[in-house]
TORPA-823553 format. One record per residue: residue number from 1; x negated, y negated, z negated of N, C-alpha, C in turn; residue in one letter; chain. Coordinates in nm, 2 decimals, always signed. Layout:
BEGIN
R     k      nxx      nyy      nzz     caxx     cayy     cazz      cxx      cyy      czz   r   c
R   NUM        X        Y        Z        X        Y        Z        X        Y        Z   A   A
...
//
This chain:
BEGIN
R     k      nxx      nyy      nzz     caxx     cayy     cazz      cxx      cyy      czz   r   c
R     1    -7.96    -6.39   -13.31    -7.95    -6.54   -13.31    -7.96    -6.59   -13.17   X   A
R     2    -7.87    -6.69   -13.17    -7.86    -6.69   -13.02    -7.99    -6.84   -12.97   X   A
R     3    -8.00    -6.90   -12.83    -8.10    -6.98   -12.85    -8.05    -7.15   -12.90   X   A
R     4    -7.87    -7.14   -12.91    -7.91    -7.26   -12.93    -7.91    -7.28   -13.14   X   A
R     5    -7.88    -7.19   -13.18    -7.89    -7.13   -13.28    -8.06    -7.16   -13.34   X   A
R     6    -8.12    -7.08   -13.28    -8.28    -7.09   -13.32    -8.29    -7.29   -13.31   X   A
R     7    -8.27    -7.33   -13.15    -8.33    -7.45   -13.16    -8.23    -7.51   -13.30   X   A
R     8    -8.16    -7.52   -13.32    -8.07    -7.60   -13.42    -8.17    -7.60   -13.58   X   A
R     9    -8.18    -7.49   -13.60    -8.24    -7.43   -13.71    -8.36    -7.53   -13.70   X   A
R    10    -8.47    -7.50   -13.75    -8.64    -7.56   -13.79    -8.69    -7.42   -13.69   X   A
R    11    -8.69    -7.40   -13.62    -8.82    -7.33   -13.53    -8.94    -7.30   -13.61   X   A
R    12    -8.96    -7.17   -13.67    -9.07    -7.10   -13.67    -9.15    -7.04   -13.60   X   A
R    13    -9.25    -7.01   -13.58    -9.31    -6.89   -13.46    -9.22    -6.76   -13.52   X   A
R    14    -9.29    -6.72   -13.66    -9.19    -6.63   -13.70    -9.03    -6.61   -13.61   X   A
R    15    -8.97    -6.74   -13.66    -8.85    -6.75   -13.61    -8.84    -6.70   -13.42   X   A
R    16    -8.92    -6.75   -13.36    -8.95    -6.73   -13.25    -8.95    -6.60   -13.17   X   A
R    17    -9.08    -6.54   -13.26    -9.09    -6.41   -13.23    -9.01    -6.30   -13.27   X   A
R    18    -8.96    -6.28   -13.41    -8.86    -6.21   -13.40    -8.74    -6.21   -13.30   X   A
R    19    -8.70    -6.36   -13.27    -8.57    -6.37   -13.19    -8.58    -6.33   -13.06   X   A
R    20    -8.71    -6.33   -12.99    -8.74    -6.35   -12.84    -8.84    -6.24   -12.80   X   A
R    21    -8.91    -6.19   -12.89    -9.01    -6.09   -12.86    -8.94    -5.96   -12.76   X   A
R    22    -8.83    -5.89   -12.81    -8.81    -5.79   -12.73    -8.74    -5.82   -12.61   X   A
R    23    -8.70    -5.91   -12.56    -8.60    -6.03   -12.46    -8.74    -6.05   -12.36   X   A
R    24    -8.82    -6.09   -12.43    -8.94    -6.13   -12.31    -9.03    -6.03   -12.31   X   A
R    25    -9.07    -5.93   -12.38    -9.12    -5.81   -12.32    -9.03    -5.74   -12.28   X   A
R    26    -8.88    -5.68   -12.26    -8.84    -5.64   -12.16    -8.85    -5.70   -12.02   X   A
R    27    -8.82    -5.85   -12.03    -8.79    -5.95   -11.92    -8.95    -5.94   -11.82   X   A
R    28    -9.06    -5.88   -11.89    -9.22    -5.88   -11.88    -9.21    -5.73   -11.79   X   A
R    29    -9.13    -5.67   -11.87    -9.17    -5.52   -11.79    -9.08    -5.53   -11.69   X   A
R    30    -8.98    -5.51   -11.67    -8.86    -5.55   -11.51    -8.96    -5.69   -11.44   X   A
R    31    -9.02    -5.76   -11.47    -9.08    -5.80   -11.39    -9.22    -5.71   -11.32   X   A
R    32    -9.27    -5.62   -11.39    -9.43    -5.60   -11.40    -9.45    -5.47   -11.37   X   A
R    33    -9.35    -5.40   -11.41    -9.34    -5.23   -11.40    -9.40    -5.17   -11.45   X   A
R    34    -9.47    -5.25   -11.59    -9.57    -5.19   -11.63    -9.63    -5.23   -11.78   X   A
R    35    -9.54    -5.12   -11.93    -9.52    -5.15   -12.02    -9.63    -5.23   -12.04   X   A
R    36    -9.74    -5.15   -12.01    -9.91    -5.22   -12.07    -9.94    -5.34   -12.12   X   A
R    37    -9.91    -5.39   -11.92    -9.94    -5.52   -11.86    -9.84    -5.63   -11.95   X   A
R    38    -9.71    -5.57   -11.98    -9.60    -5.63   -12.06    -9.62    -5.66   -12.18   X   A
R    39    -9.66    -5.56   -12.24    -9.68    -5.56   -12.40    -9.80    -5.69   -12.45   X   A
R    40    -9.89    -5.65   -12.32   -10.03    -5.74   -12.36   -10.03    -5.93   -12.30   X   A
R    41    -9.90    -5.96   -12.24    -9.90    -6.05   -12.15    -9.78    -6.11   -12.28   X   A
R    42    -9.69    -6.05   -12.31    -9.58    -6.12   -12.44    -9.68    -6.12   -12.56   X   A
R    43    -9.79    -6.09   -12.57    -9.87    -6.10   -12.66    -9.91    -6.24   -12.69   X   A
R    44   -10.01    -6.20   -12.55   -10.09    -6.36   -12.51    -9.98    -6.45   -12.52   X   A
R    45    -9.87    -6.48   -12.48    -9.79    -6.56   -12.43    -9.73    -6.59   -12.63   X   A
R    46    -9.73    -6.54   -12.64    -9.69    -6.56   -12.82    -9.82    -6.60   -12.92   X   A
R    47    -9.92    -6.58   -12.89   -10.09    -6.67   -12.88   -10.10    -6.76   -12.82   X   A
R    48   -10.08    -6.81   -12.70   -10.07    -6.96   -12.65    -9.96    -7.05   -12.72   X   A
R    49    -9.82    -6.99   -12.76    -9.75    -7.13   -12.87    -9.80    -7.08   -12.99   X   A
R    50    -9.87    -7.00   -13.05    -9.98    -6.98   -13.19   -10.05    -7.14   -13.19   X   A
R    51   -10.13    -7.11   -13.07   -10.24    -7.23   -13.09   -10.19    -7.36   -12.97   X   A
R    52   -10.08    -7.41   -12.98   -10.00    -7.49   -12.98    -9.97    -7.61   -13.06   X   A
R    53    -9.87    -7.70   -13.08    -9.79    -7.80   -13.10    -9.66    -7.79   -13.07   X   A
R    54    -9.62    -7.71   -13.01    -9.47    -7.72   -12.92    -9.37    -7.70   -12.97   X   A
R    55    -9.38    -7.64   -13.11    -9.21    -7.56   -13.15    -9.13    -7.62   -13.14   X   A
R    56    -9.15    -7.78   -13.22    -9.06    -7.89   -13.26    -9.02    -7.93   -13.20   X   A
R    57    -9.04    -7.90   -13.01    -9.01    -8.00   -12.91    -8.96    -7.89   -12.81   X   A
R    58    -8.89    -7.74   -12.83    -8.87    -7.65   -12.77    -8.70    -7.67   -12.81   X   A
R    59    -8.66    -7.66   -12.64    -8.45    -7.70   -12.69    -8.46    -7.57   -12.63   X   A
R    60    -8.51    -7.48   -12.53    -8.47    -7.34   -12.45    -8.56    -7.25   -12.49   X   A
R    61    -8.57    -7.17   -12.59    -8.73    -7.06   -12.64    -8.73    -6.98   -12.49   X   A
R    62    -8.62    -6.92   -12.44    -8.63    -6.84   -12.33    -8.70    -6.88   -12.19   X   A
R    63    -8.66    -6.99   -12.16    -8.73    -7.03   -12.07    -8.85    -7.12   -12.10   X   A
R    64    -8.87    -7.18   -12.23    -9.04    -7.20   -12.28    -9.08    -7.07   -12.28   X   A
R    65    -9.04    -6.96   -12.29    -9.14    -6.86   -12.33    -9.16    -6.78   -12.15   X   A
R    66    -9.08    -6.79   -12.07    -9.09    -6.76   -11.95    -9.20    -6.84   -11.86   X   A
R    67    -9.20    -7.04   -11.91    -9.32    -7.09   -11.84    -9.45    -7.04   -11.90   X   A
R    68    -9.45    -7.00   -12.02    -9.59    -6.94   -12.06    -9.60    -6.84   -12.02   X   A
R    69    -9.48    -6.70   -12.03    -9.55    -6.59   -11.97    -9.59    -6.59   -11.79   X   A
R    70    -9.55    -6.65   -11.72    -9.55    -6.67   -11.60    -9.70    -6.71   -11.62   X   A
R    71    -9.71    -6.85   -11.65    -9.89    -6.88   -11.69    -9.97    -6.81   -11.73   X   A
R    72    -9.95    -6.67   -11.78   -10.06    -6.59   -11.86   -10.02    -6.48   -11.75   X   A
R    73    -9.95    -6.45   -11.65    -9.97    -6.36   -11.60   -10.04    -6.40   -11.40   X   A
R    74   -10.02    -6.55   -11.40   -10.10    -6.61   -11.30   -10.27    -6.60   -11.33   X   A
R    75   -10.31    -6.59   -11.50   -10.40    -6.59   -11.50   -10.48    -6.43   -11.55   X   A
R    76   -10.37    -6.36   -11.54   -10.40    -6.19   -11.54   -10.42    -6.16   -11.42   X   A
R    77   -10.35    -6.22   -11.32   -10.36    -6.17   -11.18   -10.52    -6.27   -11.11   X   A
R    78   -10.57    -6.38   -11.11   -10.63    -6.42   -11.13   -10.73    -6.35   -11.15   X   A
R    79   -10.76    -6.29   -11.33   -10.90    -6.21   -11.33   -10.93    -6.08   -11.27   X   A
R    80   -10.80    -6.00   -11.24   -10.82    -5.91   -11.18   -10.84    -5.91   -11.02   X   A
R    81   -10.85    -6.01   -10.94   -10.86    -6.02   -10.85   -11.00    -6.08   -10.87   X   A
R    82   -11.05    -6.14   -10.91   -11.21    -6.19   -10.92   -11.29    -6.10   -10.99   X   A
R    83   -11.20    -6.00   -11.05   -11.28    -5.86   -11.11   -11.29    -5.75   -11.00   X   A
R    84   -11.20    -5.72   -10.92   -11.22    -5.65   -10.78   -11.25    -5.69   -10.70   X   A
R    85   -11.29    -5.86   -10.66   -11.39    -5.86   -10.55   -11.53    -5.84   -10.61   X   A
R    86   -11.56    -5.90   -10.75   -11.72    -5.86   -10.82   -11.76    -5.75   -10.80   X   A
R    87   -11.63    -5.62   -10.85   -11.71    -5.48   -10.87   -11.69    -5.45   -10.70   X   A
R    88   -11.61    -5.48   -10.60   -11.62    -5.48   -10.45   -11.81    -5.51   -10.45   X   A
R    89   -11.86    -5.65   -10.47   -11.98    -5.72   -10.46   -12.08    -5.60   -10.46   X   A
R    90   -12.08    -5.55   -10.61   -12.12    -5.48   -10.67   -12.15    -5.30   -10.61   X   A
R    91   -12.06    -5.23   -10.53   -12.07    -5.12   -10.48   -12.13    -5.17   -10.37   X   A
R    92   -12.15    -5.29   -10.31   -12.24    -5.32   -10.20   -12.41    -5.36   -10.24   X   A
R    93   -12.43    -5.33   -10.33   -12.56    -5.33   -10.38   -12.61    -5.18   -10.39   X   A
R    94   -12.77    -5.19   -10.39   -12.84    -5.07   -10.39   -12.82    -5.05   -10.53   X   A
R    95   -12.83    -4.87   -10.55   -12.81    -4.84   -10.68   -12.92    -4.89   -10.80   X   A
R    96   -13.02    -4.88   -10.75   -13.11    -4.94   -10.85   -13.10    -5.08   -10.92   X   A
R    97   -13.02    -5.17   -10.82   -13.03    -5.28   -10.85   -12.89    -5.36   -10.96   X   A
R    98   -12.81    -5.24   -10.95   -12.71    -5.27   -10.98   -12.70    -5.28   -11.18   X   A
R    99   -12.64    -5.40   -11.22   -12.68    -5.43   -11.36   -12.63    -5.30   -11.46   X   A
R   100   -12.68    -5.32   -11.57   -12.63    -5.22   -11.62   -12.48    -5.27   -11.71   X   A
R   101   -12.38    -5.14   -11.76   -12.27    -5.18   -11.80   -12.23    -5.31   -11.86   X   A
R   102   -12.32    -5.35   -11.95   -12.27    -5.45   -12.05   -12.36    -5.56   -11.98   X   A
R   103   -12.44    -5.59   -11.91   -12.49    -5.65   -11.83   -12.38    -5.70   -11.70   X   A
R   104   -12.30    -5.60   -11.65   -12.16    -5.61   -11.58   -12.08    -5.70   -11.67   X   A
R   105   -12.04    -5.69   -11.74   -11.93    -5.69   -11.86   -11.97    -5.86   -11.89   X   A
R   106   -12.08    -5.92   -11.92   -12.14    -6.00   -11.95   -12.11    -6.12   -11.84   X   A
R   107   -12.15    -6.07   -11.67   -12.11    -6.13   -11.60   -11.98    -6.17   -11.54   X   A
R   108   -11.92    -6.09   -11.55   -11.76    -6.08   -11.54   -11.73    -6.18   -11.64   X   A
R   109   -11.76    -6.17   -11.73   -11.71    -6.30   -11.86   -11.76    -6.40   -11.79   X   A
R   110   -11.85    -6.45   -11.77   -11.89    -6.59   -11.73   -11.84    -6.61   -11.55   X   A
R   111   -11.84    -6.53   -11.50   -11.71    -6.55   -11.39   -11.59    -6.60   -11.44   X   A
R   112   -11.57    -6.53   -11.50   -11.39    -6.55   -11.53   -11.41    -6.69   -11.60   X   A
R   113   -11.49    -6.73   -11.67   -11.53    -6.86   -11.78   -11.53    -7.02   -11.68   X   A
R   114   -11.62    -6.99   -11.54   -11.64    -7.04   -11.46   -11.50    -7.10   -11.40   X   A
R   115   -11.44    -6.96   -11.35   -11.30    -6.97   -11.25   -11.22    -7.09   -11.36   X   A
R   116   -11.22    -7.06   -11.49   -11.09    -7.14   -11.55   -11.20    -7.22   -11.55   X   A
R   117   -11.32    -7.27   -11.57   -11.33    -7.41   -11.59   -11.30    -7.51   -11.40   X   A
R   118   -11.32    -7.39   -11.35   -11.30    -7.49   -11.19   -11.13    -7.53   -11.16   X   A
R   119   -11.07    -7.43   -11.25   -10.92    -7.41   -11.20   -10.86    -7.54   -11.21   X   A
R   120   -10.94    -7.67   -11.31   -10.85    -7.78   -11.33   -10.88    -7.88   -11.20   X   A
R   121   -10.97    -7.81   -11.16   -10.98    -7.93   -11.02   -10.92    -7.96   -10.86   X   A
R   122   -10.90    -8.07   -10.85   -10.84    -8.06   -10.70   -10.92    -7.96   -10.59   X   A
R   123   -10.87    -7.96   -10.49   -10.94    -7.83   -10.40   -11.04    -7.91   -10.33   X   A
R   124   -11.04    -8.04   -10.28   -11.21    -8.08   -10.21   -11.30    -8.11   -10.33   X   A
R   125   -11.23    -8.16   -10.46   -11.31    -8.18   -10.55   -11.40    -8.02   -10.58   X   A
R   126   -11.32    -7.92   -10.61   -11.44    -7.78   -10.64   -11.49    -7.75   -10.46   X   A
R   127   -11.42    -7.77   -10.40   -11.47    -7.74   -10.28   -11.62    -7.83   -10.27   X   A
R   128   -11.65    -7.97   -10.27   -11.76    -8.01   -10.31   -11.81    -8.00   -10.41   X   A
R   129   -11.80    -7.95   -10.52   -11.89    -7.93   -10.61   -11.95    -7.79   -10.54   X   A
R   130   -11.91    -7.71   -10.51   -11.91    -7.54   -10.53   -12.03    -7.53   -10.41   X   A
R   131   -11.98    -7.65   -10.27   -12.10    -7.66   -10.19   -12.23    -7.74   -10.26   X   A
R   132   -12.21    -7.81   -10.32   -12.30    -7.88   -10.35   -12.45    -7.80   -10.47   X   A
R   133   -12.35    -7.72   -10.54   -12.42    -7.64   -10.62   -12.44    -7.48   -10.59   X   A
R   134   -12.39    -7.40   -10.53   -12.36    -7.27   -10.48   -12.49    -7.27   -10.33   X   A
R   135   -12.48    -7.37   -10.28   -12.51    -7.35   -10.12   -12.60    -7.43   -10.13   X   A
R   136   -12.62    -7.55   -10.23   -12.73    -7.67   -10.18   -12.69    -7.76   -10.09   X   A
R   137   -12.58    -7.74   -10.04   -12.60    -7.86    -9.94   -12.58    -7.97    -9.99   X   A
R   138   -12.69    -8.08    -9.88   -12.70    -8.24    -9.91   -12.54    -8.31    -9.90   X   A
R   139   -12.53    -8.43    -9.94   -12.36    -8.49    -9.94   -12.31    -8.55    -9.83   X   A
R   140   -12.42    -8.55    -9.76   -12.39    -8.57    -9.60   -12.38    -8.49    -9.55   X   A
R   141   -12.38    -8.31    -9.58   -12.34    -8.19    -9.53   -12.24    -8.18    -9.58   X   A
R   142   -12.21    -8.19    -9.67   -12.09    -8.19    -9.72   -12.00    -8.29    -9.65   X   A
R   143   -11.99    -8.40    -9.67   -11.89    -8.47    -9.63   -11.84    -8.43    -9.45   X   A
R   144   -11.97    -8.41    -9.41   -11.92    -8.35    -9.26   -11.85    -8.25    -9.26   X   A
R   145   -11.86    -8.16    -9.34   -11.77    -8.01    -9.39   -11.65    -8.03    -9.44   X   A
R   146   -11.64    -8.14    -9.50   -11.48    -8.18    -9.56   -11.42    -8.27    -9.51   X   A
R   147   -11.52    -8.31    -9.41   -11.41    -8.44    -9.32   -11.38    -8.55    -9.39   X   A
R   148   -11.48    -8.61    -9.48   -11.46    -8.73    -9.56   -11.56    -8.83    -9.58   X   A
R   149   -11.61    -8.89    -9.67   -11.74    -8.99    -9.68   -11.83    -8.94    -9.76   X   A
R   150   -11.97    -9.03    -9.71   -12.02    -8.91    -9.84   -12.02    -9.01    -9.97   X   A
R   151   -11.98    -9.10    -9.98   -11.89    -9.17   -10.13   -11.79    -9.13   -10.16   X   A
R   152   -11.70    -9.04   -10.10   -11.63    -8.98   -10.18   -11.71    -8.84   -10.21   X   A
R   153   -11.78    -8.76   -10.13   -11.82    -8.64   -10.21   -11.91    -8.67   -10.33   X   A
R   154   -11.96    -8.75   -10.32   -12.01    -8.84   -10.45   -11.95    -8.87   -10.59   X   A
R   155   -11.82    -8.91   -10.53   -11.71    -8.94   -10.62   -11.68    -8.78   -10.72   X   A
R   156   -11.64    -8.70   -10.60   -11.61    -8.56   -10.59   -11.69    -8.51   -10.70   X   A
R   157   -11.81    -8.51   -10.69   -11.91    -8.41   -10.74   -11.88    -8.46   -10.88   X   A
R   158   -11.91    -8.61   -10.90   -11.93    -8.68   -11.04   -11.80    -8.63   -11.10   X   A
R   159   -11.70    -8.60   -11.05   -11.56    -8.56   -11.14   -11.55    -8.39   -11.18   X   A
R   160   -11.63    -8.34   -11.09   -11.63    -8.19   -11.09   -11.76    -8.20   -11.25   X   A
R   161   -11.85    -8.28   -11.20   -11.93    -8.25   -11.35   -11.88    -8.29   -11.46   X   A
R   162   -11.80    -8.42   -11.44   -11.74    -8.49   -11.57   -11.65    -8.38   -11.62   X   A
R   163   -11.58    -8.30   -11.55   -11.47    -8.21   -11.61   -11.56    -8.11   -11.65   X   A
R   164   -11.68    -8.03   -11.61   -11.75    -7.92   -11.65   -11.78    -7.97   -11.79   X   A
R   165   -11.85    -8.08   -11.80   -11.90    -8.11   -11.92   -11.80    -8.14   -12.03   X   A
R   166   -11.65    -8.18   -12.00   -11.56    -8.17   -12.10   -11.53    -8.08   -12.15   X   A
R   167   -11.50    -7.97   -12.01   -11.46    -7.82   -12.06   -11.54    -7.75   -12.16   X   A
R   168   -11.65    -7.77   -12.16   -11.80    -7.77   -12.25   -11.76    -7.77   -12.37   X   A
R   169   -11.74    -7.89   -12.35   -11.75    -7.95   -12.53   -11.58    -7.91   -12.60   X   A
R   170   -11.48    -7.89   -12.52   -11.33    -7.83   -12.56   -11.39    -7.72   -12.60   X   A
R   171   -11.46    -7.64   -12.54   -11.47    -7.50   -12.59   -11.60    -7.43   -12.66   X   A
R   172   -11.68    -7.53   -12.69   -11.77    -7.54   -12.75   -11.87    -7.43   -12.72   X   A
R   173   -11.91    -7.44   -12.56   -12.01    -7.38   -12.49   -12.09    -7.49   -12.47   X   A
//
């Protein structure tokens, strides 16, 4: 079925996935080199229009399904790079001290939980929050650090929390 075919039709996911599934997991592996990472990324990416609204408003499936896989693979590459500086962190600690497996496992989750809850913010906005809460510093150290007022790191901070506390309650943490 070709796409303008599908859009014409009523758009099912069904409809979707059958038509586009093997199209974007090949298009996943020539980009990726790597069925795995392919198989499990056209997964996700067919789980984010799951838990969606979008069908009815989709004219291109190929390239709606290309901005999602692109987004799910920015956020593959993402945990795996905050998962290899942790376990980096982690081989720099004495052996004794180091958590045990699922104690690892545990922390990694709330890293990664953290990263997307900061990921919606502008960069001085987490940049002052991250000082403010990470390091302690006062808002007048901060603002000398970001080259700004300390009414706006003020501003800054109160939006970094307003968004933490929304992200909260969206995901029911």
């Amino acid at each position: 079925m070709s796409d303008r075919a599908t859009t014409t039709a009523s758009l099912t996911l069904e409809s979707l996935y059958g038509s586009h599934h093997g199209w974007l997991k090949s298009w996943l592996m020539h980009k990726l080199r790597s069925a795995f990472d392919a198989d499990d990324i056209a997964q996700d990416t067919f789980l984010r229009v799951m838990g969606s609204d979008t069908l009815s408003t989709i004219r291109d499936p190929r390239s709606f399904l290309c901005t999602i896989a692109k987004r799910v693979m920015v956020d593959l590459f993402r945990r795996n790079a905050l998962e290899k500086t942790y376990l980096e962190m982690l081989a720099l600690m004495p052996e004794g001290m180091a958590p045990s497996p699922e104690e690892r496992e545990s922390q990694l989750e709330t890293l990664q939980l953290i990263d997307t809850m900061l990921d919606g913010l502008s960069g001085k906005t987490r940049e002052a929050f991250l000082l403010s809460q990470l390091d302690g510093l006062k808002y007048s150290e901060i603002a000398l650090q970001l080259g700004v007022s300390v009414s706006s790191v003020k501003k800054y901070v109160a939006k970094a929390i307003e968004h933490c506390l929304l992200f909260r309650l969206e995901h029911g943490l």
